[in-house]
C-alpha positions as CSV (number, residue, x, y, z in Angstrom):
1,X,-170.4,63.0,1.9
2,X,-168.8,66.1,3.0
3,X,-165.3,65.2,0.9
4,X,-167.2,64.3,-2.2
5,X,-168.5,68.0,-2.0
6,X,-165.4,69.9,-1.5
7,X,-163.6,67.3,-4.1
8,X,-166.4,68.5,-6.7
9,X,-166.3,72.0,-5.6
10,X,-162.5,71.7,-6.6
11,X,-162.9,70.1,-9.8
12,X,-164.9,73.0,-11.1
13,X,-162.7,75.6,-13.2
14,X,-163.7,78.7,-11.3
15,X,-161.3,81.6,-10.9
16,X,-159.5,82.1,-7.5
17,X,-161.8,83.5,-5.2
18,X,-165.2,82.5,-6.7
19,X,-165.3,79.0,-5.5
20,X,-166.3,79.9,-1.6
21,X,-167.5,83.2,-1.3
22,X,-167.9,83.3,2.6
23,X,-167.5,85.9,4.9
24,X,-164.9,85.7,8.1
25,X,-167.8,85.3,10.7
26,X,-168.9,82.0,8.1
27,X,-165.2,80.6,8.1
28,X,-164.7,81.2,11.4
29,X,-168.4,79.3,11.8
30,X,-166.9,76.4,9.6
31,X,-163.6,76.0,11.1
32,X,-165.3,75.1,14.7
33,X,-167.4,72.4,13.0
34,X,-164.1,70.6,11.9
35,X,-162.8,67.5,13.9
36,X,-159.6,67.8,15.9
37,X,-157.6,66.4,13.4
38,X,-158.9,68.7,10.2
39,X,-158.0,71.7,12.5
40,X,-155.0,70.8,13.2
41,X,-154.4,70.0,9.2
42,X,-155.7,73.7,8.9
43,X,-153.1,74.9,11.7
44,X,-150.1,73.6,10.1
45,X,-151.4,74.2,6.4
46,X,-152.1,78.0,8.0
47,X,-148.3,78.1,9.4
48,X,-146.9,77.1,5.7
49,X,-148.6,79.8,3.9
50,X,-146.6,81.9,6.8
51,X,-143.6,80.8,6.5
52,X,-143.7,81.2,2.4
53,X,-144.1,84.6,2.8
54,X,-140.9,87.1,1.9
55,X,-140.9,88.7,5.4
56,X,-140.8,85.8,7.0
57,X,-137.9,84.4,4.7
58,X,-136.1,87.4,5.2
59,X,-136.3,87.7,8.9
60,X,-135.4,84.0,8.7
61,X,-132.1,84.6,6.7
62,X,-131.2,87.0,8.9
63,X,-131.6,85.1,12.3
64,X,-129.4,82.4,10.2
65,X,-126.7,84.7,9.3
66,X,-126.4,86.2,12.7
67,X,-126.1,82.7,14.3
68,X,-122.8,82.0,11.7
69,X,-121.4,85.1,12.5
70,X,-121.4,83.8,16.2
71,X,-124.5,85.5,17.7
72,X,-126.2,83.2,19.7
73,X,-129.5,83.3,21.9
74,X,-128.6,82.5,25.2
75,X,-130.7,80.0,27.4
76,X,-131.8,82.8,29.5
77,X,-132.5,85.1,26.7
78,X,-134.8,82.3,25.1
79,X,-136.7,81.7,28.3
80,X,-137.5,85.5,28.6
81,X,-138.8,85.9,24.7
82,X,-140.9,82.7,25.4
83,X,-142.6,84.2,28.5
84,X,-143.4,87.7,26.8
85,X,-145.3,85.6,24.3
């Protein structure tokens, strides 16, 4: 029942932004009423729209260009930026 909502909620032309008008607080409400699998769809889909942003492909190009030019994250150096988070 729930999918043949959001599918007609997404068939309606509505301009970006009016379809759910819900506050944090209400998404955050909705989110913990998702199974284990929609959250993790939610956590991956959340991680995409990250990674297209141009920081992060900039930041990206960078770490790439540094590791052609020979600079290289040691093991040691990995395991400390993993621990401080």
């Amino acid at each position: 029942m729930r999918k043949a909502k959001e599918k007609a909620a997404l068939d309606v032309n509505l301009p970006a932004g009016q379809l759910f008008d819900m506050s944090l607080l209400e998404l955050k409400q909705e989110v913990t009423r998702l199974s284990k699998r929609e959250r993790q769809e939610l956590h991956a889909y959340l991680i995409r729209l990250k990674h297209n942003t141009p920081e992060w492909k900039k930041a990206t190009a960078k770490r790439i260009k540094a590791m052609q030019a020979g600079r290289r994250v040691t093991a040691e150096e990995l395991e400390a930026r993993i621990a401080r988070g």
